[in-house]
C-alpha positions in Angstrom: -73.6 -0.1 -26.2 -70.4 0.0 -24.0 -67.7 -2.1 -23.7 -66.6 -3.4 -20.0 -64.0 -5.8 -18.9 -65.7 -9.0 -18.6 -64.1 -9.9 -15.4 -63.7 -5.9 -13.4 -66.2 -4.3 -15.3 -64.3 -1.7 -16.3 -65.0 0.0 -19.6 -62.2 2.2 -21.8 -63.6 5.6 -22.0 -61.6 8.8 -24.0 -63.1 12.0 -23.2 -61.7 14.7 -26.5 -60.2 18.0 -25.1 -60.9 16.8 -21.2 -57.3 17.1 -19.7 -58.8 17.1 -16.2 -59.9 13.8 -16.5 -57.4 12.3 -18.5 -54.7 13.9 -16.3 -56.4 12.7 -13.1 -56.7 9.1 -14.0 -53.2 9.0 -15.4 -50.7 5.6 -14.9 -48.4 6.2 -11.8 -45.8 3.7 -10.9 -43.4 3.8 -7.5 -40.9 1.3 -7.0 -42.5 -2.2 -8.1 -46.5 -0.4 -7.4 -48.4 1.1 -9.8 -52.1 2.3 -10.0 -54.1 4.6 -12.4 -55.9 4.1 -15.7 -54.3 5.7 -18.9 -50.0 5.6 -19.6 -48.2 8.6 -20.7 -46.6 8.6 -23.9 -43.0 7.5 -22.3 -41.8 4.5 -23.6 -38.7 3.1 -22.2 -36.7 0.7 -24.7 -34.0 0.6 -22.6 -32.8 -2.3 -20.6 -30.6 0.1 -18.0 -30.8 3.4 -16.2 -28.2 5.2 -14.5 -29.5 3.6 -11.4 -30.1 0.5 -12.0 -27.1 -0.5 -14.5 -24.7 -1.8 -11.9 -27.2 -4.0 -10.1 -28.7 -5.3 -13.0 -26.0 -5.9 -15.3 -23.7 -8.0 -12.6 -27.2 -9.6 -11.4 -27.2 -11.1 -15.0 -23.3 -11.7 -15.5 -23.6 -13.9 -12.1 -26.3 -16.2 -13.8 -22.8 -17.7 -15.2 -21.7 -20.3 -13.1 -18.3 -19.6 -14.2 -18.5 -16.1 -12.8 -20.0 -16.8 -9.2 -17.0 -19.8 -8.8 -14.6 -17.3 -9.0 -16.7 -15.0 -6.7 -16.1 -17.8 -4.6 -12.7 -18.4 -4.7 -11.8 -14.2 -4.5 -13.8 -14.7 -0.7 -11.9 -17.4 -0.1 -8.3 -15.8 -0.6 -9.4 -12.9 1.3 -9.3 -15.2 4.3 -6.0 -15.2 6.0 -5.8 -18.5 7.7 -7.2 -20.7 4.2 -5.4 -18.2 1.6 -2.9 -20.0 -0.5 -2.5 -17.1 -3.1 -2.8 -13.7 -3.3 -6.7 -12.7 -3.3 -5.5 -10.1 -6.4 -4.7 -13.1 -8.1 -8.3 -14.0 -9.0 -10.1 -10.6 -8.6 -8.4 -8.5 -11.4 -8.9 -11.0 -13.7 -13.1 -11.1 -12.7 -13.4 -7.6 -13.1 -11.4 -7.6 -16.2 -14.0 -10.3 -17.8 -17.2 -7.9 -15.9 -15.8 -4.6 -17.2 -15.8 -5.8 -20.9 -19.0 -7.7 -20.2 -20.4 -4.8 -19.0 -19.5 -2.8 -21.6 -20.7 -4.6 -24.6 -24.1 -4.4 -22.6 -24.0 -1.2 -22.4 -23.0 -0.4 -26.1 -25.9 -2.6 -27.2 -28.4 -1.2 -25.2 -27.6 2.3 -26.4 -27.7 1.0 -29.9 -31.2 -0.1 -29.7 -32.5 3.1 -27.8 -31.4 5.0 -31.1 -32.8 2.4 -33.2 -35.9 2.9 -31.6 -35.6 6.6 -31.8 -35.1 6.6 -35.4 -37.7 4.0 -36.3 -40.7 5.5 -34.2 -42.3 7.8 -35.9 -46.0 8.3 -34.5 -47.0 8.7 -30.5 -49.8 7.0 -30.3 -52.8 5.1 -31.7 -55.1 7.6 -32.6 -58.7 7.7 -33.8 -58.4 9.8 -37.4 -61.3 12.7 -37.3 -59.9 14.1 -41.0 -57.7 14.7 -43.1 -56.8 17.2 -45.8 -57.1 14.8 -48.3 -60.7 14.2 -50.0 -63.3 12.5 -48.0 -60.7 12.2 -45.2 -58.6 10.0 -46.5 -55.4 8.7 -44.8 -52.8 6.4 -46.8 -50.7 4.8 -44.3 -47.1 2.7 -44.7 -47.0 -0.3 -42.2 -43.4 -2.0 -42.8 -42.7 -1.7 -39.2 -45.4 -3.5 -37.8 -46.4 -6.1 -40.6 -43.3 -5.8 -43.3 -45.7 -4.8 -46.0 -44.8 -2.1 -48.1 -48.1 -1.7 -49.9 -49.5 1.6 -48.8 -53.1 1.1 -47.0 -55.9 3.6 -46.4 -57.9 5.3 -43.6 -61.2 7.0 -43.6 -62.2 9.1 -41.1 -66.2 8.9 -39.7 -68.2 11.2 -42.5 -69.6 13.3 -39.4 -66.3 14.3 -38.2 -64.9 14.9 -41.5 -68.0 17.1 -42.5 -67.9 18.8 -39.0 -64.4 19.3 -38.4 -62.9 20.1 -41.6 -62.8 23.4 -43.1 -61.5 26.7 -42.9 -61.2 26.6 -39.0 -60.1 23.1 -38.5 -58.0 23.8 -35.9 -61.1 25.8 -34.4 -63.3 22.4 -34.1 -60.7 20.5 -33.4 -60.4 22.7 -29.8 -64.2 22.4 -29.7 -64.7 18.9 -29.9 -66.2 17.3 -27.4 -66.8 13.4 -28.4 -66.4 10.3 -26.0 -65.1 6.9 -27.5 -66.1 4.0 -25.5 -63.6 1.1 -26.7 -61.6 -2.3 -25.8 -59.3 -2.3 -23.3 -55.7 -2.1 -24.5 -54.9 -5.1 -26.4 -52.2 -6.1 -28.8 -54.6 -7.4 -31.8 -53.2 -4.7 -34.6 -55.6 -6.1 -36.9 -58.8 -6.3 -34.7 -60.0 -2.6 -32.9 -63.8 -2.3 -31.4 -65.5 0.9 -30.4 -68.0 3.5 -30.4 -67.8 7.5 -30.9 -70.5 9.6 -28.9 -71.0 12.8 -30.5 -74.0 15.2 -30.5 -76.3 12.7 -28.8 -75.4 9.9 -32.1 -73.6 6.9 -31.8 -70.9 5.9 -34.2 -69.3 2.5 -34.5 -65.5 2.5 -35.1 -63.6 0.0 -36.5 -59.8 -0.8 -37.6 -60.5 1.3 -40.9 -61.0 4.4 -38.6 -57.3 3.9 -36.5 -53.8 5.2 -37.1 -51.6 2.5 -35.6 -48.5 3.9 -33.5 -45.4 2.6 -35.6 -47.4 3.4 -39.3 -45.9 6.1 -41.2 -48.0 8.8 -42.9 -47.6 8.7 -46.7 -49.3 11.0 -49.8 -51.4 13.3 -46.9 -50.2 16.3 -45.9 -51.7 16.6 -42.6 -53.9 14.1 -41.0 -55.7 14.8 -37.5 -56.8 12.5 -34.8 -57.8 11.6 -31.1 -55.2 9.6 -29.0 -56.9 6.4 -27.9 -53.8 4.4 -26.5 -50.5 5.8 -25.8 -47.4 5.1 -24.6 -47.3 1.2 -23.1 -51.0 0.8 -24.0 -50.5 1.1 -27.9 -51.3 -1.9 -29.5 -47.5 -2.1 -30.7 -46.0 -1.9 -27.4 -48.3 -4.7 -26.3 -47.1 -6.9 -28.7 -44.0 -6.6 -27.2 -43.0 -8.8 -24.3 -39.8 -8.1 -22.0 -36.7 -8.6 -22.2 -34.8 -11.3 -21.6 -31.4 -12.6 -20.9 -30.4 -14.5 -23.8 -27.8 -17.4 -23.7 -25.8 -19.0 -26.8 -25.7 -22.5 -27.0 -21.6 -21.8 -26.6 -22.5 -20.2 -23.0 -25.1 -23.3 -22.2 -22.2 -25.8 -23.1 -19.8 -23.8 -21.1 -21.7 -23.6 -18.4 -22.0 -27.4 -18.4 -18.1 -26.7 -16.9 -19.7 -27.3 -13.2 -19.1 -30.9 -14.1 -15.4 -29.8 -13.0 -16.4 -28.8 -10.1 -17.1 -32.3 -8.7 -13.6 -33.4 -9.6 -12.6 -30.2 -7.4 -14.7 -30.9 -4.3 -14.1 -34.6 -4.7 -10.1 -34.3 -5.3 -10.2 -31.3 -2.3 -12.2 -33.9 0.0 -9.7 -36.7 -0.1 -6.6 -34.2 0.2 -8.1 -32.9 3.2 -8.9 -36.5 4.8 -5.6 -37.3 3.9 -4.0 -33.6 5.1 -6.0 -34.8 8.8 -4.8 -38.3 8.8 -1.6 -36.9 8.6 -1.4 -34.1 11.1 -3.0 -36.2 14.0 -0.8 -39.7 13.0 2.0 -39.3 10.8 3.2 -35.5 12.6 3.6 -36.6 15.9 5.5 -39.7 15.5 8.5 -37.1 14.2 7.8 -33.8 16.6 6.1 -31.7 13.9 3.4 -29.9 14.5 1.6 -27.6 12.3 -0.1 -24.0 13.4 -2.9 -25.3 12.2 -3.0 -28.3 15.0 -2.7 -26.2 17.9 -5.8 -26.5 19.9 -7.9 -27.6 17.2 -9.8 -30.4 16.4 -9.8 -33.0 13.1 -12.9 -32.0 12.3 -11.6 -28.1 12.3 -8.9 -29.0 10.6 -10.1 -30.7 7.9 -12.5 -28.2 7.0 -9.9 -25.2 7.1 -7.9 -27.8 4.6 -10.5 -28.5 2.3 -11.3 -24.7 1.5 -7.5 -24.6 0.8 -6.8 -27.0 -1.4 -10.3 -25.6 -3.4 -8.4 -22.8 -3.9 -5.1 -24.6 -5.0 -7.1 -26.4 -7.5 -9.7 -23.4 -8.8 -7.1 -22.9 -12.2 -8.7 -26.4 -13.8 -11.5 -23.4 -14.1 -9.6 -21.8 -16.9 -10.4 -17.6 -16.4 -8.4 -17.4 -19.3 -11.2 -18.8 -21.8 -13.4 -16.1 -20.4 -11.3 -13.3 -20.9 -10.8 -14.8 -24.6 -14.3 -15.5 -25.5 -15.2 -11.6 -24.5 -12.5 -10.3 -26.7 -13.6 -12.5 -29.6 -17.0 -11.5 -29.5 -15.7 -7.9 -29.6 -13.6 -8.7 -32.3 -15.9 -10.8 -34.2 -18.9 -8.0 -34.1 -15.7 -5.8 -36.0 -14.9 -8.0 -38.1 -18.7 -8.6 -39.6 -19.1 -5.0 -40.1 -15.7 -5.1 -42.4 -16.5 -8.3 -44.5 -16.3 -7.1 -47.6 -18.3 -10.2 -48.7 -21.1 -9.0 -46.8 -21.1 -5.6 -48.1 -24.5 -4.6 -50.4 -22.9 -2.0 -53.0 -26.5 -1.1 -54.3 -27.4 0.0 -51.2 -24.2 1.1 -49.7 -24.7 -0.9 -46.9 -22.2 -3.1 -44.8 -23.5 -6.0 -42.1 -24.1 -4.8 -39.2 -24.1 -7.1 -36.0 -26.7 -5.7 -33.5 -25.6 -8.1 -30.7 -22.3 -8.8 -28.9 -23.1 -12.2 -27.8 -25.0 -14.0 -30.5 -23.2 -14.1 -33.3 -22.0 -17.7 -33.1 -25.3 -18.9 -32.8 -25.2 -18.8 -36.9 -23.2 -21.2 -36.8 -25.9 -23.7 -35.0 -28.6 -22.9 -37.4 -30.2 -26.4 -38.4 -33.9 -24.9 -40.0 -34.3 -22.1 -41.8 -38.5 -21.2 -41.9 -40.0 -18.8 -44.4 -42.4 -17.7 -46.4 -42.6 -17.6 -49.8 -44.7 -13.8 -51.3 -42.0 -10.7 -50.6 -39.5 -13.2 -48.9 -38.1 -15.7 -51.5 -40.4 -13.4 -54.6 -40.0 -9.9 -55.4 -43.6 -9.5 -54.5 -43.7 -7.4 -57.5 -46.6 -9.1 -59.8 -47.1 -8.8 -63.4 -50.3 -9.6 -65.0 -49.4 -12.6 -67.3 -52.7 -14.8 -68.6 -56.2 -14.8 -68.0 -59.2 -17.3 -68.9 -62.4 -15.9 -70.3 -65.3 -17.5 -71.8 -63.4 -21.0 -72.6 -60.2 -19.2 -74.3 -56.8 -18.6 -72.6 -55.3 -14.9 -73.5 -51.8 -14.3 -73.3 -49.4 -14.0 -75.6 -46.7 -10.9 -76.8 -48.0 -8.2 -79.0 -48.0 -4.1 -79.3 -49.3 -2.0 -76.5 -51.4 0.7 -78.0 -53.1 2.2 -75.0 -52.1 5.7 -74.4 -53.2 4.7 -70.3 -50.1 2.1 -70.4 -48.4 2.7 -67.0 -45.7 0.2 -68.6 -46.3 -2.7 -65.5 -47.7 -5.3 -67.7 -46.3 -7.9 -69.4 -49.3 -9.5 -71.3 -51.1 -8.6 -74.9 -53.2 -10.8 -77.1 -54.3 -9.4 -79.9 -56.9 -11.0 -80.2 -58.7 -10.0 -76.7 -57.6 -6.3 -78.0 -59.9 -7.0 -80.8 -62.8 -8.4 -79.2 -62.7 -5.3 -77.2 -62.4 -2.5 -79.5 -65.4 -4.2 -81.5 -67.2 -4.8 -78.3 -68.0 -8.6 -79.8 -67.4 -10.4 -76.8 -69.8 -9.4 -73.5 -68.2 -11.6 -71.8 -64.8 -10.1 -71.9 -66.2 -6.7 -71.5 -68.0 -8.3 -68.2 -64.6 -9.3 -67.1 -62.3 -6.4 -67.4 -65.6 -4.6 -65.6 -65.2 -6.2 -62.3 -61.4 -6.0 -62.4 -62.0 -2.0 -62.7 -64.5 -2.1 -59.9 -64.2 -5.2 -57.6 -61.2 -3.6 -55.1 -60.2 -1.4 -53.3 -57.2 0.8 -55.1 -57.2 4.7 -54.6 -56.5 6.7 -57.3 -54.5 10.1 -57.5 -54.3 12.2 -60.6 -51.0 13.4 -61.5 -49.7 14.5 -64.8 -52.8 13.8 -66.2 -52.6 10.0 -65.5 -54.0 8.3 -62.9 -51.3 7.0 -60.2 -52.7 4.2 -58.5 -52.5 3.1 -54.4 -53.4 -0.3 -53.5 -53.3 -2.7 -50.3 -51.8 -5.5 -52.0 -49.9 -6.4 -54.8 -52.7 -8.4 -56.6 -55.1 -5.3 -56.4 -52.7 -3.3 -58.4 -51.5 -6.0 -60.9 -55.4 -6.4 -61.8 -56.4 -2.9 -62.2 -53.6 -1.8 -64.2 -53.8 -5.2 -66.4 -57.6 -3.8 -67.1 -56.4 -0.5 -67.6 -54.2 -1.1 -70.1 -57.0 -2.7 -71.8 -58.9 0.4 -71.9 -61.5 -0.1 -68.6 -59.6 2.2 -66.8 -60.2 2.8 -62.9 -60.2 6.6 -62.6 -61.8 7.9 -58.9 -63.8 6.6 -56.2 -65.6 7.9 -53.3 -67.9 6.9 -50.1 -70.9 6.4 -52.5 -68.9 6.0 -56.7 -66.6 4.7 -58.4 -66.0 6.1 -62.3 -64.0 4.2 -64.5 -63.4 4.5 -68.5 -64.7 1.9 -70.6 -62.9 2.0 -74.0 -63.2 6.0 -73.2 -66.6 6.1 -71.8 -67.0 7.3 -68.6 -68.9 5.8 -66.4 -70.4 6.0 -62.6 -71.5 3.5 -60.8 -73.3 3.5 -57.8 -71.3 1.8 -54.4 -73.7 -0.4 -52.2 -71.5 -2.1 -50.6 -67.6 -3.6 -50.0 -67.7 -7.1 -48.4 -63.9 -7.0 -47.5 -61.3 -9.3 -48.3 -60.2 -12.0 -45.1 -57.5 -14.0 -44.7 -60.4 -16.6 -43.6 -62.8 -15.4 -46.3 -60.4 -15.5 -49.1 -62.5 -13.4 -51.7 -64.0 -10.2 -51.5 -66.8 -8.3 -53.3 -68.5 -5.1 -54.5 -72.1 -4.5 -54.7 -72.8 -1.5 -57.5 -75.9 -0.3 -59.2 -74.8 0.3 -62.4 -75.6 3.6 -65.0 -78.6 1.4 -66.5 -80.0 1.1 -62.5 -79.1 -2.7 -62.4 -77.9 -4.3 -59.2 -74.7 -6.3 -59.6 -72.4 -8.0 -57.2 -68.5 -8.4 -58.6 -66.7 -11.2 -56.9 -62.9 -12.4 -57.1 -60.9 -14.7 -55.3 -58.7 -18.3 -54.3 -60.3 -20.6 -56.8 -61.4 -22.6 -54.4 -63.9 -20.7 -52.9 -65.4 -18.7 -55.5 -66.2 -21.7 -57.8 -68.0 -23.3 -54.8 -70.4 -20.5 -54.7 -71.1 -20.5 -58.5 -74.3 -22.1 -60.1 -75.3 -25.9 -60.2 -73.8 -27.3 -63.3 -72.3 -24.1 -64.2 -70.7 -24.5 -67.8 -66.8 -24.8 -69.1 -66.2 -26.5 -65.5 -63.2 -28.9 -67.7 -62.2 -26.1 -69.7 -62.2 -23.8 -66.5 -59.9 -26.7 -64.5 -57.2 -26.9 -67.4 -57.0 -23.9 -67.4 -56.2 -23.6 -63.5 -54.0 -26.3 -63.7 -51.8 -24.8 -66.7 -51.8 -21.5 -64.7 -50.3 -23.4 -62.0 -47.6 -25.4 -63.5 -46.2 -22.3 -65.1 -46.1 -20.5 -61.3 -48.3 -17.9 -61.5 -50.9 -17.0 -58.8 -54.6 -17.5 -59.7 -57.7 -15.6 -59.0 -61.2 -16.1 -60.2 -63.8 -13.6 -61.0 -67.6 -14.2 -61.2 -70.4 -12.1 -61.2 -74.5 -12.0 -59.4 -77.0 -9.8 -60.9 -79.3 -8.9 -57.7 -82.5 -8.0 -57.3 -83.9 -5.4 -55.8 -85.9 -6.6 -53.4 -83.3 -9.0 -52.3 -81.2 -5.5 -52.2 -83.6 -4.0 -50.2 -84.3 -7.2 -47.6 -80.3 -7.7 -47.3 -79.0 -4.4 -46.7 -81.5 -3.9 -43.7 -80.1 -7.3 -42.2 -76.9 -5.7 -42.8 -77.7 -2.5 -41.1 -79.2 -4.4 -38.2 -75.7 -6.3 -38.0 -73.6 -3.1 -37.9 -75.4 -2.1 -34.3 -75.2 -6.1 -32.6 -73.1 -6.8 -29.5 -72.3 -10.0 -30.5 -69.3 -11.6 -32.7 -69.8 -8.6 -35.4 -67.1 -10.5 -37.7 -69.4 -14.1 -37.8 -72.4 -12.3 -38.3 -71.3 -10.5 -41.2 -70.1 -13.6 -42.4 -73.1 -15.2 -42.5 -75.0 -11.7 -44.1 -72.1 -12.3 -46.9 -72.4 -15.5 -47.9 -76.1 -14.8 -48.3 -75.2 -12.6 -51.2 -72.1 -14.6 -52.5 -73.6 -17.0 -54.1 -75.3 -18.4 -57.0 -72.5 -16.3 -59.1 -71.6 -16.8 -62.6 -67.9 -17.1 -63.9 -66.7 -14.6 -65.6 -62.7 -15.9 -65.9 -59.9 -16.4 -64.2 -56.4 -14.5 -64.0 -53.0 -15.4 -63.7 -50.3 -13.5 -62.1 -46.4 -13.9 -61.4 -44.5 -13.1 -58.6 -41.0 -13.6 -59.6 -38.6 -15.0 -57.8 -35.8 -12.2 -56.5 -32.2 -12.7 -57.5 -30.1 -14.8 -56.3 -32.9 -17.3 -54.7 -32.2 -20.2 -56.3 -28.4 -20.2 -55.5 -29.2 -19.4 -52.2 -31.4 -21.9 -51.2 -29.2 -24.4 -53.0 -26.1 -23.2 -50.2 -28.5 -23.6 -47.2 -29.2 -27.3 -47.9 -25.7 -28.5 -48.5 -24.5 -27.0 -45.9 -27.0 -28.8 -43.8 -29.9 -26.7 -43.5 -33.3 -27.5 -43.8 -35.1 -25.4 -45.3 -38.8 -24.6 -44.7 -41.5 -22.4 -46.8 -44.8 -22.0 -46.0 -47.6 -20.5 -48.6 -50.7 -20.1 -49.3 -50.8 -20.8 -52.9 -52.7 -24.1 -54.8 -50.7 -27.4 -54.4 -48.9 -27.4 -58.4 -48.0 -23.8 -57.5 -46.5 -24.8 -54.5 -44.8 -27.5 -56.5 -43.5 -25.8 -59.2 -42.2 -22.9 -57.3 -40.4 -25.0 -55.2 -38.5 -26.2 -58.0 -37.9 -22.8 -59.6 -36.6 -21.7 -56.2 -34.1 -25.1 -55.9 -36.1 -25.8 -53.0 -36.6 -29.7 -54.3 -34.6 -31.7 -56.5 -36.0 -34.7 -59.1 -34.9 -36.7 -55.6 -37.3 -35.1 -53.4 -40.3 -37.0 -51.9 -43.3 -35.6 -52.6 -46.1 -36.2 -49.8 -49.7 -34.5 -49.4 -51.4 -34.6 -46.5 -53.8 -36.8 -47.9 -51.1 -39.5 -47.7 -49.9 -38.8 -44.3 -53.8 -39.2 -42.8 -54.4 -42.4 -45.0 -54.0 -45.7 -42.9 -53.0 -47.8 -45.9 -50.4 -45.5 -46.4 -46.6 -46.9 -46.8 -44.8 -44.5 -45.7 -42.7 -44.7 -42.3 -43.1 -41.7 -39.8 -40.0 -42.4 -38.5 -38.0 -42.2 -41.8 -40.1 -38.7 -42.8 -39.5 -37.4 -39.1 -35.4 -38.2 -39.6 -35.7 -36.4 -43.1 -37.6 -33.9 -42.3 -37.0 -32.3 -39.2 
């Protein structure tokens, strides 16, 4: 399979250790041309260049109407016979306002070319062959490009990692010879397509297998990799557009100033009718004739009037509020930086103003949009409750597990209990697809397992399991071991059916030490007690207990549980492997293959998680909406969540009007669109 442009045919092809090729299909670019395949790794952040500084920065100062008028009026006075005033008059003034305009340009562009020079890290988007961490493994920090600060993992291809690692790394990484056929450059940082030809095989390569310029390499020494986008072509850089001028609302308003210049032309029209009616009848009834009247005509003399007087009246366009606006934006960028109001002691960090000319656009703020996890919480969550077989667990007691990494805030004694006696297979059941069902690394340190995980929730769970003695301890391509109450145990890796933003679950397949097939599943309530069994039992029991969960503002996931068997194993995994090598839409055919195996599953609890709010929220929002703002929070979480955090958070008052979209679509609803369309927005 290759991959071609549907509309040139061309494919994406990266030959390893082929300079020739690479070098002779390389990007050129001359004046506004440019031809050739692959960019180099220049990136220009910069708006000017020596060269084109002047050109460009007065081509955008004279987008001001305000600035081309007095163009105007500086040509005018440099015309003897119309000149009135002194041409220096107007012109030191206009390059007064361009110099500091100019200026502040300049000062900002340089400040974001260091900016970006700081910030960007990594060259390129490169395929990762291996690593010196085991199995290949990459753990990757992606703040810059999605503001997560979870670290997340890479995994290079088990051929290359077998092949290439070693003794003589650097030996086979000079010898390497594969081709990846890919996409096209694209800026989808969450979607990546390809194959690696190697030795006459054929290896599909997906997101899991790239190192995305902007990410930052965390816990691995040294990882190695193939460029497969560079410079313009990383998937970063297309994500971001060009830039553009940017206007305040203040410079839209004053720009609305042309309104003046009607009165000028009009006022400027009638003196110069009236100038002409009286040099050709009022003049030479008394002998007085102008040098303007000699030998010319009304028409003439009109016109060379009219310019006149425009230049007589130009001051109703006050230069002065220019000059003065420049200076206060100057001043005002100063004066941010030495609020002492706005200073973060904890951090030793003052407000900085990255922009010259949009700092009174705060002041025209009227919504305010965010969202709720790491924004408005600390995105820091604490395992607080959990359901299990009909009994809510949850309250304050000792922590006796030597394991404790001191991140959980729950104990019930009597779940302890249950599990030291091993009385309850449920709970057992439970705490086993916590340790299993995810996708946490593990690094040993200090004889105590330190734990890296792609989200928040991943963590919270495995360490609220681990302080209940089923303790994750390694994984690799094929295992995961964990401790159960200080047995160790192996179980055997099938398969991951990853978690989606559209899926909203995700699941492990594992054989277990006792060779039974079982398939772990946790995820939004909603869609993993679809999939359980017809008339499954505690449904009421299970729904209070979601709804308590909720109305205290904690985050809920269910767990349930399939045991498989294994001919529906062995039938499933060959659709599977049949699905890994289609051309089609890979993502909705694995879809389908997964809800094959998702279902029929029996509940095993539920958990509940906070995310507290950070400091100072509350008080915050409260500010915002008296002085005006309205404030908007999207989330994902269940409706009472929603709710409930949204009074924590000060976000609604006992006065607020609560309405569900099932209200807004009703037709016998009572509610006026027009009075929620004036409230709302």
């Amino acid at each position: 399979m290759m991959f071609y442009d549907l509309f040139s045919g061309v494919k994406w092809e990266v030959r390893a250790n082929d300079h020739y090729f690479h070098q002779s299909c390389r990007r050129k670019s001359f004046l506004c041309f440019r031809w050739g395949r692959y960019a180099d790794n220049v990136v220009r952040s910069y708006k000017y260049t020596p060269l084109t500084f002047l050109p460009l920065n007065l081509y955008e100062q004279f987008q001001r109407v305000a600035n081309l008028f007095f163009l105007l009026i500086v040509i005018l006075q440099c015309v003897p016979i119309i000149a009135t005033i002194p041409w220096y008059s107007t012109m030191l003034p206009l390059l007064f306002v361009l110099l500091v305009r100019g200026c502040k340009d300049l000062a900002t562009d340089l400040v974001s070319l260091s900016f970006f020079l700081l910030c960007c890290l990594s060259q390129a988007d490169l395929l990762l062959l291996c690593s010196t961490e085991p199995h290949s493994l990459c753990y990757v920090e992606t703040a810059d490009i999605d503001g997560e600060t979870n670290l997340k993992f890479r995994q290079a291809l088990s051929v290359t990692h077998t092949e290439l690692n070693g003794d003589s790394v650097k030996q086979n990484l000079a010898a390497f010879d594969g081709i990846v056929w890919c996409e096209k450059p694209n800026g989808n940082l969450h979607s990546f397509k390809g194959e690696l030809h190697w030795k006459g095989e054929r290896h599909l390569l997906d997101t899991d297998h790239l190192l995305l310029r902007g990410t930052v390499l965390r816990n691995t020494d040294i990882a190695y990799g193939l460029a497969i986008y560079t410079g313009s072509d990383s998937k970063i850089l297309q994500n971001c557009g060009k830039l553009k001028l940017k206007n305040t609302q203040v410079e839209m308003l004053l720009n609305k100033t042309v309104l003046i210049l009607l009165f000028m032309i009009t006022t400027a029209l009638l003196l110069a009718v009236g100038a002409g009616l009286f040099e050709h009848r009022v003049s030479p009834k008394y002998d007085v004739v102008s040098v303007l009247q000699r030998d010319s005509s009304p028409a003439y003399l009109g016109f060379i009037t009219f310019w006149g007087y425009i230049i007589l009246l130009s001051p109703s366009m006050p230069m002065s509020l220019y000059i003065t606006f420049e200076v206060i934006h100057m001043v005002h960028c100063l004066l941010i930086g030495w609020d002492i109001e706005m200073y973060w002691e904890d951090n030793n960090s003052p407000a900085q103003a990255r922009t010259t000319t949009l700092n009174e656009e705060l002041g025209q703020v009227g919504h305010l949009l965010s969202d709720k996890t790491g924004t408005l919480t600390q995105n820091r969550l604490l395992f607080r409750q959990c359901f299990i077989a009909g009994h809510i667990y949850g309250t304050k007691g000792k922590n006796w597990n030597r394991f404790s990494c001191g991140g959980l805030k729950f104990s019930d004694q009597r779940l302890v209990d249950k599990l030291r006696e091993r009385s309850s297979p449920e709970c057992q059941e439970f705490f086993t697809a916590l340790a299993l069902c995810h996708t946490v690394m593990s690094e040993w340190r200090d004889g105590l397992p330190h734990y890296q995980a792609a989200s928040p929730d991943e963590e919270a769970l495995v360490c609220a399991a681990r302080e209940l003695g089923w303790v994750f301890l390694s994984r690799t391509r094929e295992t995961l071991t964990i401790s159960e109450m200080g047995l160790t145990r192996n179980y055997q890796l099938l398969a991951l059916l990853d978690f989606t933003s559209k899926r909203r679950r995700m699941s492990v397949l594992v054989r277990d030490p006792g060779g039974q097939l079982k398939l772990y599943c946790k995820g939004a309530d909603i869609v993993v007690l679809e999939r359980l069994q017809r008339d499954w039992p505690l449904q009421e029991s299970t729904e209070r207990a979601l709804e308590l969960f909720a109305q205290g503002c904690l985050r809920t996931l269910c767990v349930a549980v399939r045991s498989v068997p294994e001919a529906l194993w062995t039938e499933w995994s060959r659709t599977l492997s049949q699905a890994g090598t289609s051309t089609g839409n890979q993502e909705t055919v694995l879809e389908e293959i997964y809800d094959q195996m998702e279902k029929d599953l029996t509940l095993l609890g539920v958990t509940a998680i906070e995310d507290r709010l950070q400091e100072g929220v509350p008080e915050t929002i409260a500010t915002l909406r008296r002085a005006g703002l309205k404030v908007w929070v999207l989330t994902g979480d269940k409706t009472e969540t929603a709710v409930n955090v949204g009074y924590a958070c000060k976000l609604m008052d006992p006065d607020t009007i609560l309405i569900q979209g099932e209200e807004l679509r009703s037709e016998n609803t009572g509610i006026s669109l027009t009075f929620l369309q004036s409230e709302i927005i």
